[in-house]
VEXDREN-574836 format. One record per residue: chain; x, y, z of N, C-alpha, C in turn. Coordinates in pm, whole numbers. Example, Ala and Ser with C-alpha at 12.3 -4.5 7.8 and 13.67 -1.06 7.14 Angstrom:
+--------+--------+--------+--------+--------+--------+--------+--------+--------+--------+
! cadena !    npx !    npy !    npz !   capx !   capy !   capz !    cpx !    cpy !    cpz !
+--------+--------+--------+--------+--------+--------+--------+--------+--------+--------+
!      A !   1319 !   -569 !    780 !   1230 !   -450 !    780 !   1320 !   -330 !    780 !
!      A !   1285 !   -225 !    708 !   1367 !   -106 !    714 !   1290 !      3 !    787 !
+--------+--------+--------+--------+--------+--------+--------+--------+--------+--------+
//
This chain:
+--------+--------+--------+--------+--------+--------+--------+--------+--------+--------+
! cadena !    npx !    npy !    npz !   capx !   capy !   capz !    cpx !    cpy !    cpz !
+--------+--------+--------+--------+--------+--------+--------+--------+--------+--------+
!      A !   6906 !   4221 !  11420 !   6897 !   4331 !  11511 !   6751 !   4365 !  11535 !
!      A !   6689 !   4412 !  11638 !   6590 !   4471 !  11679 !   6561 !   4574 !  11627 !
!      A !   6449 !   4613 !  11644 !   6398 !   4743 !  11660 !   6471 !   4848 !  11725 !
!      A !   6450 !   4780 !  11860 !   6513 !   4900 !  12006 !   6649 !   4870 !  11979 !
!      A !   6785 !   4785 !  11953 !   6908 !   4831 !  11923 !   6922 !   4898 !  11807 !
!      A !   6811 !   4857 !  11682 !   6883 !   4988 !  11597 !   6826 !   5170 !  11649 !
!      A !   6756 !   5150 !  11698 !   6705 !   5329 !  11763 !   6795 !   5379 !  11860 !
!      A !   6873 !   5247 !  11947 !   7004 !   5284 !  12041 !   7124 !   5373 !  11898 !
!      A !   7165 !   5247 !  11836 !   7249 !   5302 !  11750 !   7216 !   5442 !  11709 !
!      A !   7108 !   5478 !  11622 !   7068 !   5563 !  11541 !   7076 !   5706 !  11661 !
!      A !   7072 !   5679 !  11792 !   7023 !   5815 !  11854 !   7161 !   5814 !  11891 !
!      A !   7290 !   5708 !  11915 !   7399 !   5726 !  11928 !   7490 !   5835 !  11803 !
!      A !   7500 !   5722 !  11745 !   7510 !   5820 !  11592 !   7422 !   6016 !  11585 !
!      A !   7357 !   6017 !  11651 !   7295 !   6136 !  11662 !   7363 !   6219 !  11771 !
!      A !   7387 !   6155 !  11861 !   7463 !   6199 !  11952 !   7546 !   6252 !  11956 !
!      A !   7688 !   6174 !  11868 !   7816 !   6190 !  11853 !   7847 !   6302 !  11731 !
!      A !   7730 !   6311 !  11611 !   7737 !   6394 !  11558 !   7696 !   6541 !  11628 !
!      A !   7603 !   6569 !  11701 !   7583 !   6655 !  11812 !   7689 !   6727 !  11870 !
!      A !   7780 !   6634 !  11916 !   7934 !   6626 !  11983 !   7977 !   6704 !  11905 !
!      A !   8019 !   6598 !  11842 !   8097 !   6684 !  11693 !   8097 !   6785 !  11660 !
!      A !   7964 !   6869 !  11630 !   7954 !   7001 !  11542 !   7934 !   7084 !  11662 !
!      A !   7904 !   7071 !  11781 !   7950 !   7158 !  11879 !   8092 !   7189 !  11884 !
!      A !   8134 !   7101 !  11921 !   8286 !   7114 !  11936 !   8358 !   7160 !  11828 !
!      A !   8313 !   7170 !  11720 !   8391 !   7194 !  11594 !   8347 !   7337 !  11553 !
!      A !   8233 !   7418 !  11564 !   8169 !   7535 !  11541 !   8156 !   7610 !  11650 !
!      A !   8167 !   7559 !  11804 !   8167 !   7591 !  11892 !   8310 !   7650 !  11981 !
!      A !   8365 !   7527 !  12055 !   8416 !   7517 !  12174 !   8577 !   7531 !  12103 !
!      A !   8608 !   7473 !  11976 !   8693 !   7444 !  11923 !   8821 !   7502 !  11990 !
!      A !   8758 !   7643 !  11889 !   8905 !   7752 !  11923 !   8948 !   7808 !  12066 !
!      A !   8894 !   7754 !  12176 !   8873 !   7826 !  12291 !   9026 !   7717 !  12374 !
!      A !   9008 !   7578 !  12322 !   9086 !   7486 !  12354 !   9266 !   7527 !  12287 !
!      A !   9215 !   7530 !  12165 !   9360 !   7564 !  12086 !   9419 !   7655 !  12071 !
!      A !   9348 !   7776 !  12098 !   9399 !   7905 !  12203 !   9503 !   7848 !  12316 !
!      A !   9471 !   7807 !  12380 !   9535 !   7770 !  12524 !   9611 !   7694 !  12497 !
!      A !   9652 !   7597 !  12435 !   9726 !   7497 !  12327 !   9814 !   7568 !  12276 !
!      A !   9840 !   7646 !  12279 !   9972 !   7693 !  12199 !  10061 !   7742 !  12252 !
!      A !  10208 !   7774 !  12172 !  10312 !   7786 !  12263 !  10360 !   7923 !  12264 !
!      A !  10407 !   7993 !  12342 !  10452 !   8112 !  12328 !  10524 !   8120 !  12229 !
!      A !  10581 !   8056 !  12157 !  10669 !   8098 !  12069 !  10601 !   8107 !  11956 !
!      A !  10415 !   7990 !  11923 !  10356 !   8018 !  11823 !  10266 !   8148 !  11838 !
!      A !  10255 !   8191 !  11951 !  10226 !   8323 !  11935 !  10270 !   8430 !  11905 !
!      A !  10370 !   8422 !  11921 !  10516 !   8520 !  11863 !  10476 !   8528 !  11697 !
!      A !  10539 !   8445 !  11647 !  10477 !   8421 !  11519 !  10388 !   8463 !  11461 !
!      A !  10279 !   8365 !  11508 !  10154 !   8389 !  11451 !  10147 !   8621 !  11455 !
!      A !  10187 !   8692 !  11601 !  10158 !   8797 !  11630 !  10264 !   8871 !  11495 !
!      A !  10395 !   8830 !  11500 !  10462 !   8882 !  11373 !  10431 !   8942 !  11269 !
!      A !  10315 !   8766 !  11215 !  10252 !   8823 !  11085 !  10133 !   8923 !  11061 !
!      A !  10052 !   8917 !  11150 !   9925 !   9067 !  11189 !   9990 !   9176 !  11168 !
!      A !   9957 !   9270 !  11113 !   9949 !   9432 !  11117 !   9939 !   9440 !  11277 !
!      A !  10053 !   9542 !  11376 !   9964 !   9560 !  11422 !   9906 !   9745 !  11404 !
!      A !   9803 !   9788 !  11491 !   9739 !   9903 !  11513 !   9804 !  10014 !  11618 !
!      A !   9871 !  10147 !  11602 !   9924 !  10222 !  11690 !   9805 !  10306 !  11713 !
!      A !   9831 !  10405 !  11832 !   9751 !  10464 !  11811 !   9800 !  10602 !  11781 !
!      A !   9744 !  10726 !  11721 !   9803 !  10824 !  11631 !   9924 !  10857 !  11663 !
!      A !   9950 !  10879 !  11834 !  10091 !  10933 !  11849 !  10237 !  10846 !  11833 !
!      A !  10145 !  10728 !  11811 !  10295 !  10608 !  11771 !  10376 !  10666 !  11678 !
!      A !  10548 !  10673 !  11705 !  10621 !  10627 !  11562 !  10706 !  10561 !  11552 !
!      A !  10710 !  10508 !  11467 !  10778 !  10384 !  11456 !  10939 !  10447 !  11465 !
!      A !  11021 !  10400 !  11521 !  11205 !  10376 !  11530 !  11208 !  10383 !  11430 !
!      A !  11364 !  10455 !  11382 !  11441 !  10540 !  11293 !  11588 !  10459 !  11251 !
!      A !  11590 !  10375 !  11176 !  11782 !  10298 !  11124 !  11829 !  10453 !  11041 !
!      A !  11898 !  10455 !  11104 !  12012 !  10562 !  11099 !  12055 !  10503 !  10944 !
!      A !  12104 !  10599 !  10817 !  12163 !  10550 !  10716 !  12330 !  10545 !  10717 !
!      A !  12380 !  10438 !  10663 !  12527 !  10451 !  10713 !  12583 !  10274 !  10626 !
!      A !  12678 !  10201 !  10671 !  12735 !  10103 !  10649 !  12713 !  10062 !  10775 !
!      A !  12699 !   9924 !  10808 !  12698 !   9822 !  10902 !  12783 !   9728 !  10907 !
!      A !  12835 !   9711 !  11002 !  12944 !   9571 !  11038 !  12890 !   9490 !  11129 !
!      A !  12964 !   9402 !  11117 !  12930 !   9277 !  11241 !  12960 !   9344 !  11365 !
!      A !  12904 !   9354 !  11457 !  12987 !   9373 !  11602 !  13040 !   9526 !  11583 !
!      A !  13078 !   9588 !  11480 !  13074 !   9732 !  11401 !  13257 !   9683 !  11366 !
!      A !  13284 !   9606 !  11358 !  13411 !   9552 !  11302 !  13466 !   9546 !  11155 !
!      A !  13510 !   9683 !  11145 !  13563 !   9690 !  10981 !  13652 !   9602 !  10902 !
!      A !  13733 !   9494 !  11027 !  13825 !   9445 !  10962 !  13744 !   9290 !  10854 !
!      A !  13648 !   9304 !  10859 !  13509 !   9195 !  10800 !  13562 !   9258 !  10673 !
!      A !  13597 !   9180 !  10594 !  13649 !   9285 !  10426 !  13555 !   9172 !  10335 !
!      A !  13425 !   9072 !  10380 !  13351 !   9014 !  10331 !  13198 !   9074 !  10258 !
!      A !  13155 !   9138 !  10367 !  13039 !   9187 !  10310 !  13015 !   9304 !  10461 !
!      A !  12931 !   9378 !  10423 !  12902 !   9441 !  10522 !  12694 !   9510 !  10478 !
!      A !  12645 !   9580 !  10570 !  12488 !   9577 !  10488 !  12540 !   9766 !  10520 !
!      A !  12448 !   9846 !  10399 !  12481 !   9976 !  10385 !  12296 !  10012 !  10394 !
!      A !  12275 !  10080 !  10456 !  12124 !  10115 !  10476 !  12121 !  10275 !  10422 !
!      A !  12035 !  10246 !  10339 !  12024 !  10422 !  10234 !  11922 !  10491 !  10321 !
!      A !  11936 !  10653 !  10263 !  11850 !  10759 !  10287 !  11711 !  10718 !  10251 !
!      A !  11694 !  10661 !  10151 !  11590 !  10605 !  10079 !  11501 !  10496 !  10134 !
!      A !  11506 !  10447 !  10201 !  11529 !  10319 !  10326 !  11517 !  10253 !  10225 !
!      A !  11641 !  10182 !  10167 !  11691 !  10084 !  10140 !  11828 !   9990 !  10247 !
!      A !  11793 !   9889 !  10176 !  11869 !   9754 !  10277 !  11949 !   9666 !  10196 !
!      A !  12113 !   9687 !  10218 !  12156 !   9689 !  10089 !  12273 !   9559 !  10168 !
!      A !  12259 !   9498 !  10111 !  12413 !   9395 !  10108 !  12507 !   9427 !  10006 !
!      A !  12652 !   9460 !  10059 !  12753 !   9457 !  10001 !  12850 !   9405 !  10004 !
!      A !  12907 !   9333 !   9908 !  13014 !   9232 !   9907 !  12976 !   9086 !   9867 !
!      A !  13013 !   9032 !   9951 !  12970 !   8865 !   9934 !  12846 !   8814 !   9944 !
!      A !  12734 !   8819 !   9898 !  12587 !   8805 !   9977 !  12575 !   8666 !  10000 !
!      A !  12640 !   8603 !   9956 !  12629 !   8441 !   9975 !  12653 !   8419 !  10066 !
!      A !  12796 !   8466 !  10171 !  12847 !   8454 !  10316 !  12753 !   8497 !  10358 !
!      A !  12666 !   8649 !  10398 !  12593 !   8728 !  10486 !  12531 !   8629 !  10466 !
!      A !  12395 !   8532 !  10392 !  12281 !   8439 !  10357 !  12341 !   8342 !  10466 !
!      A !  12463 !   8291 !  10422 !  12517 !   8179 !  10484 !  12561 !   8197 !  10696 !
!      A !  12553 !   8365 !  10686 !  12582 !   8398 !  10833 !  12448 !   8379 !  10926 !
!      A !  12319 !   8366 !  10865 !  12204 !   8397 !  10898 !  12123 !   8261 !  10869 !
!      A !  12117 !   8208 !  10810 !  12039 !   8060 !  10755 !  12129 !   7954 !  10670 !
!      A !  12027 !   7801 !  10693 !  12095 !   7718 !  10634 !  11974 !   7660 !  10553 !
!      A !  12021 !   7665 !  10414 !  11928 !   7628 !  10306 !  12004 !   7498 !  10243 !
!      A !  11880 !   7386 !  10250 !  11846 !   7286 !  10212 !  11807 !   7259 !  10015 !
!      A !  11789 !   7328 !   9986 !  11753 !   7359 !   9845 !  11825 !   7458 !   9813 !
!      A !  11886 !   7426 !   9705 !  12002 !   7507 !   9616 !  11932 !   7627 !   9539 !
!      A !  11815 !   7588 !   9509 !  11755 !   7699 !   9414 !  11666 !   7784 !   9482 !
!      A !  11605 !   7782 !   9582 !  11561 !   7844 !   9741 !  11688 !   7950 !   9750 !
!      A !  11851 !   7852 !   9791 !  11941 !   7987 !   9806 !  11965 !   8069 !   9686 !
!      A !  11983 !   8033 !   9571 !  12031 !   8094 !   9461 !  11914 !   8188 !   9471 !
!      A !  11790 !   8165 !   9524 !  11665 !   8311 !   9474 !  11727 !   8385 !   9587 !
!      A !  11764 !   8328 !   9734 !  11767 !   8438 !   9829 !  11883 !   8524 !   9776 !
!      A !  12021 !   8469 !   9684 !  12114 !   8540 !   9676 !  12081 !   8651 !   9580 !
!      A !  12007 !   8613 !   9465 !  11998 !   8707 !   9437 !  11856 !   8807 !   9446 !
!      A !  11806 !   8774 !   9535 !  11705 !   8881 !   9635 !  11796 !   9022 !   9685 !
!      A !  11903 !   8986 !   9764 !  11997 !   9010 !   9854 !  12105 !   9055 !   9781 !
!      A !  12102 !   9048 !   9618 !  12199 !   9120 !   9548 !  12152 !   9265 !   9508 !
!      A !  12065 !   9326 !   9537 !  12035 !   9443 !   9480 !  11961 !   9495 !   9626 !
!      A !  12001 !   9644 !   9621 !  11885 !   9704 !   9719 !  11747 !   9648 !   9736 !
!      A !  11702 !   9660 !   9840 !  11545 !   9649 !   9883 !  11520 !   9777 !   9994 !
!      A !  11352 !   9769 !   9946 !  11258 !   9870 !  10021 !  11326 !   9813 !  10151 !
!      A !  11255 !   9843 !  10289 !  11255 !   9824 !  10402 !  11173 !   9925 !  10499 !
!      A !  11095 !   9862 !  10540 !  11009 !   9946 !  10709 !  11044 !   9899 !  10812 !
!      A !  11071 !   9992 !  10924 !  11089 !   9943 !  11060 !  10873 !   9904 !  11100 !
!      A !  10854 !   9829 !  11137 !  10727 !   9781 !  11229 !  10718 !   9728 !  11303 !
!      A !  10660 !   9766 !  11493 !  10664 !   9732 !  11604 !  10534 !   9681 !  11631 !
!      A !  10561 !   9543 !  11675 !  10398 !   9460 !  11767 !  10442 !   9385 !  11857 !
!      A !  10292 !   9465 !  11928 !  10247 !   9459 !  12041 !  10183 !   9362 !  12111 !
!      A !  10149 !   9255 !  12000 !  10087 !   9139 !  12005 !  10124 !   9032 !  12099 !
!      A !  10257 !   9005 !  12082 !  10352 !   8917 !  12191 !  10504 !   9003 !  12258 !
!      A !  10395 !   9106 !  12283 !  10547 !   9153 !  12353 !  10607 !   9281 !  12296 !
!      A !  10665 !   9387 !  12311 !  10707 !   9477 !  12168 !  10808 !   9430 !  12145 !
!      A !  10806 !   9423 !  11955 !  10897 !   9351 !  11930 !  10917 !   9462 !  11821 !
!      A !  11054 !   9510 !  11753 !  11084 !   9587 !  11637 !  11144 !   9520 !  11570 !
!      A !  11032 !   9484 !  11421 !  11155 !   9406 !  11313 !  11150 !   9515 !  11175 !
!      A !  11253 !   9472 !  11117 !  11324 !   9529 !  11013 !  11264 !   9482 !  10877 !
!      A !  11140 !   9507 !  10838 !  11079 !   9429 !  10764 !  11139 !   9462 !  10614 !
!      A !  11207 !   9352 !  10518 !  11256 !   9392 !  10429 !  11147 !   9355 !  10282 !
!      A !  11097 !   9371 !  10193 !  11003 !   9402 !  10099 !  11098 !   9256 !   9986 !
!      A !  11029 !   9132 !  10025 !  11071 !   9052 !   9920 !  10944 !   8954 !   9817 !
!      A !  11018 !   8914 !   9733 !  10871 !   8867 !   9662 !  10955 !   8710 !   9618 !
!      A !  10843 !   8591 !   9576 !  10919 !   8509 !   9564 !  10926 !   8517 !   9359 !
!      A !  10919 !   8393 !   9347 !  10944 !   8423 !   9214 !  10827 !   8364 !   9107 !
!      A !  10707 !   8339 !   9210 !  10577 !   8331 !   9176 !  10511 !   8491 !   9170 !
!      A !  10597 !   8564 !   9227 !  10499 !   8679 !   9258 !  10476 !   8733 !   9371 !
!      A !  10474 !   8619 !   9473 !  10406 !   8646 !   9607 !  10486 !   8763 !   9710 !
!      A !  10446 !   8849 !   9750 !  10516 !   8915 !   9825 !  10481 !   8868 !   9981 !
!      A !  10615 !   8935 !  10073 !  10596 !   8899 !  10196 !  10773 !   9000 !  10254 !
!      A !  10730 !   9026 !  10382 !  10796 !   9133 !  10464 !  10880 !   8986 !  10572 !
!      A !  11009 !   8990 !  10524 !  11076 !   8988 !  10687 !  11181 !   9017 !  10674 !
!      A !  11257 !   9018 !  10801 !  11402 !   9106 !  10834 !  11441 !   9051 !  10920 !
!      A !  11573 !   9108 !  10983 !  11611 !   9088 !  11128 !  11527 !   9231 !  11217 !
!      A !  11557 !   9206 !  11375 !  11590 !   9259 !  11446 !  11594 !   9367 !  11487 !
!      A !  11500 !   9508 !  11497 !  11551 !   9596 !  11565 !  11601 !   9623 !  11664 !
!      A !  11738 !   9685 !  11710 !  11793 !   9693 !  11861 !  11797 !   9863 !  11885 !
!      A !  11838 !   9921 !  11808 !  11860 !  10086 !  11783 !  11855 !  10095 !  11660 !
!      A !  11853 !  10256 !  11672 !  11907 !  10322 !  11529 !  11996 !  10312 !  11476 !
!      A !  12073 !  10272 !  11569 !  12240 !  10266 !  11512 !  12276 !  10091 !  11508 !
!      A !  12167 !  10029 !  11534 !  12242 !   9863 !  11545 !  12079 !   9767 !  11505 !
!      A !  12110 !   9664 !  11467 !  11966 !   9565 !  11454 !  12060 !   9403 !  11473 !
!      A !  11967 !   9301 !  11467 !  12032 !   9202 !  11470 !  11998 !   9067 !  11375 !
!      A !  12061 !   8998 !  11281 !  12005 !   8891 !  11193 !  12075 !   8788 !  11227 !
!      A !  12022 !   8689 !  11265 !  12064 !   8580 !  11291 !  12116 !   8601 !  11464 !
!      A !  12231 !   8543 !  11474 !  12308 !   8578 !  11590 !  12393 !   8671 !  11599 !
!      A !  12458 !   8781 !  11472 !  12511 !   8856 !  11425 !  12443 !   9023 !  11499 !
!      A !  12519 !   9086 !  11582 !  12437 !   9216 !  11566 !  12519 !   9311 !  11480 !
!      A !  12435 !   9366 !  11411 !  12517 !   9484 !  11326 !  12558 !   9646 !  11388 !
!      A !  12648 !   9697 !  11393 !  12639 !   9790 !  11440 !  12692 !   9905 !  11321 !
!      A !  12644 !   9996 !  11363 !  12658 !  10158 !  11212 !  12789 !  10177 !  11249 !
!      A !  12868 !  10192 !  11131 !  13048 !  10220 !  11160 !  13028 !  10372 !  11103 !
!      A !  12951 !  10402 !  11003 !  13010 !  10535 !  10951 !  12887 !  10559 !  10846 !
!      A !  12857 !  10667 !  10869 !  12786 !  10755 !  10782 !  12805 !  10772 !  10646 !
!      A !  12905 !  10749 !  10568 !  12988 !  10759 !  10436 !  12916 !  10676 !  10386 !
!      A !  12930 !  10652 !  10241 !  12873 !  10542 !  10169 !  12961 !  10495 !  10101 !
!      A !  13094 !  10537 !  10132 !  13211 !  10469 !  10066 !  13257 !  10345 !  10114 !
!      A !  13342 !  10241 !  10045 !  13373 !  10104 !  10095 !  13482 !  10062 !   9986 !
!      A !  13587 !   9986 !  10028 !  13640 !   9917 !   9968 !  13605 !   9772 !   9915 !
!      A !  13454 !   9733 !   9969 !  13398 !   9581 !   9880 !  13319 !   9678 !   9771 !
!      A !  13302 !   9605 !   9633 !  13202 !   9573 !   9553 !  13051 !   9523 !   9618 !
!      A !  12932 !   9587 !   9536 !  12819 !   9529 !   9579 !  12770 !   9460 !   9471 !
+--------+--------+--------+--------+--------+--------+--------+--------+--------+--------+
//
């Protein structure tokens, strides 16, 4: 090789690294912004806090028992939402798990079931990020520790929705003929 082809190479190589760290420190995110799909913005907006401003308040779940469709004759499980804002499955929690998701790992479901066997916290939180969206954020942790918020659906006070299921409030009572 020459002289003058290795100084071609060498200023090439200079070049492309040039390229490179522009585009990578630079221009990057401006591309993959625009690259994405509404639905990963959804998402991605989900997980952000978002910011109200003082006079915001957040929607109110009415406390009561919940049915499917508000259909009592469901003698499987039904979800009972406390004064306390708790988010309570009663009855079968394995069916409700099984009405809403399909788990691939046995020990994944066995944690969700028994997540879903005892009351949980719960906040209603609305963003603005992709749209207003009200979810039912329920307070779970895995079994490392890690905590993390999700839920179904806000629709009303009196109804939300998980999965394809909407729930609707049958009754104010906290009485029931299932076990929780």
């Amino acid at each position: 090789m020459t002289a003058k082809n290795v100084g071609i190479i060498v200023w090439v190589v200079i070049a492309v690294a040039f390229i490179f760290c522009f585009w990578y420190f630079g221009i990057r995110h401006i591309f993959a912004d625009k690259d994405t799909s509404d639905e990963e913005d959804i998402i991605v907006g989900s997980m952000a806090e978002c910011s109200h401003g003082d006079d915001f308040v957040e929607p109110v779940l009415q406390a009561g028992d919940y049915y499917i469709d508000g259909n009592t004759d469901n003698n499987v499980f039904y979800i009972h939402i406390g004064d306390d804002e708790t988010y309570n499955v009663c009855g079968d929690v394995e069916k409700y798990i099984d009405s809403f998701a399909t788990f691939f790992d046995d020990n994944l479901k066995a944690e969700s079931i028994e997540q879903y066997s005892k009351p949980m916290r719960y906040r209603i939180m609305t963003y603005h990020e992709a749209g207003d969206r009200t979810l039912i954020q329920l307070e779970q942790k895995t079994e490392n520790g890690i905590e993390f918020s999700t839920g179904p659906s806000y629709i009303s006070e009196t109804s939300f929705k998980d999965g394809d299921n909407i729930y609707k409030l049958v009754s104010e009572s906290t009485s029931s003929n299932l076990d929780n």
